[in-house]
C-alpha positions, 0 to 999 in steps of 0.5 A: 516166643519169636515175634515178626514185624514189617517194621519198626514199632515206636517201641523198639525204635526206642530200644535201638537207640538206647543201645550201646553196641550191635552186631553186623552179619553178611554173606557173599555168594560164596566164602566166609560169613562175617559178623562183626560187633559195632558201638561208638554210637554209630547206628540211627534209626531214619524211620519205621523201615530204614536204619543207617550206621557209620563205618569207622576204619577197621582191619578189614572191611568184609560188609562192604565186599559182601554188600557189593555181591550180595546186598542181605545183612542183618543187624542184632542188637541185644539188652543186657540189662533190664528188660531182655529182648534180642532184636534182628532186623534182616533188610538189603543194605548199600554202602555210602561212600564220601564221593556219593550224592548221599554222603553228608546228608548221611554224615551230619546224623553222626558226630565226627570221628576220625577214620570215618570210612563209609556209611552203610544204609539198611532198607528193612524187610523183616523184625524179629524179636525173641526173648533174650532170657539167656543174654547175660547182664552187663554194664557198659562203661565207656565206649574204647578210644582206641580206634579214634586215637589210633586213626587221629594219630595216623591224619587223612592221609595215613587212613588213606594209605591204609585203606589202599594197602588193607582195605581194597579187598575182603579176606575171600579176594572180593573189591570192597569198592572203597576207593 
């Protein structure tokens, strides 16, 4: 049975953390929705009513556009082991961006990697958790390195080329605002 919360309790503070991937879902007004997985340890809790992730270099970049239009996102994130639980957390979200006042006080929360593009930060209005009980069981292994050696290999300045050649615009035509 389905729970709502204000907040984040303690309890599923905790779950969040212990996670290795998530999911990411937005909507512009009109257009495509996106939802799109997240791991690399790249998602912290701040408190009970705010979470931020880290945004790495990507073929598109649809949460940015969409947050621009329309600032509801939800993030899901799910147990595949133990316990089962399934966890969204529906909230507005902005993009942080390294020319913003809030960039580095955002970025020192998280390790360096290379093709860092953005930080998104999530106001929380609403929790749901469900049961989970259909999830499978899977075990994680390992985060993939192809993203981080993909975009060390490139250096700041080939990320940047390609931010301006295939991350301006969402595939619905709408500015991502990222440069």
């Amino acid at each position: 049975m389905a729970k709502f919360y204000d907040r984040l309790t303690t309890e599923l503070q905790d779950f969040i953390k212990a996670q290795h991937i998530f999911f990411v879902a937005t909507a512009p007004k009109d257009g495509r929705v996106n939802l799109s997985p997240k791991g690399m340890n790249a998602l912290r809790v701040i408190d009970a009513a705010e979470i931020v992730y880290l945004d790495l270099t990507g073929s598109g970049n649809e949460t940015a556009a969409h947050l621009l239009e329309n600032p509801r996102i939800t993030i899901m994130l799910c147990s595949f082991t133990e316990k089962p639980l399934i966890l969204r957390l529906y909230g507005r979200g902005e993009v942080i961006h390294p020319r913003d006042a809030l960039w580095q006080e955002y970025l020192s929360l998280f390790p360096a990697i290379a093709g860092t593009r953005q930080i998104f930060r999530i106001k929380i209005e609403s929790v749901q958790t469900s049961c989970g009980f259909a999830v499978p069981f899977y075990e994680f292994r390992s985060d993939r390195q192809v993203l981080k050696e993909w975009a060390e290999q490139k250096g700041e300045e080939g990320i940047y080329e390609y931010w301006q050649n295939k991350n301006q615009q969402s595939i619905d035509g709408l500015p991502t605002g990222l440069l």
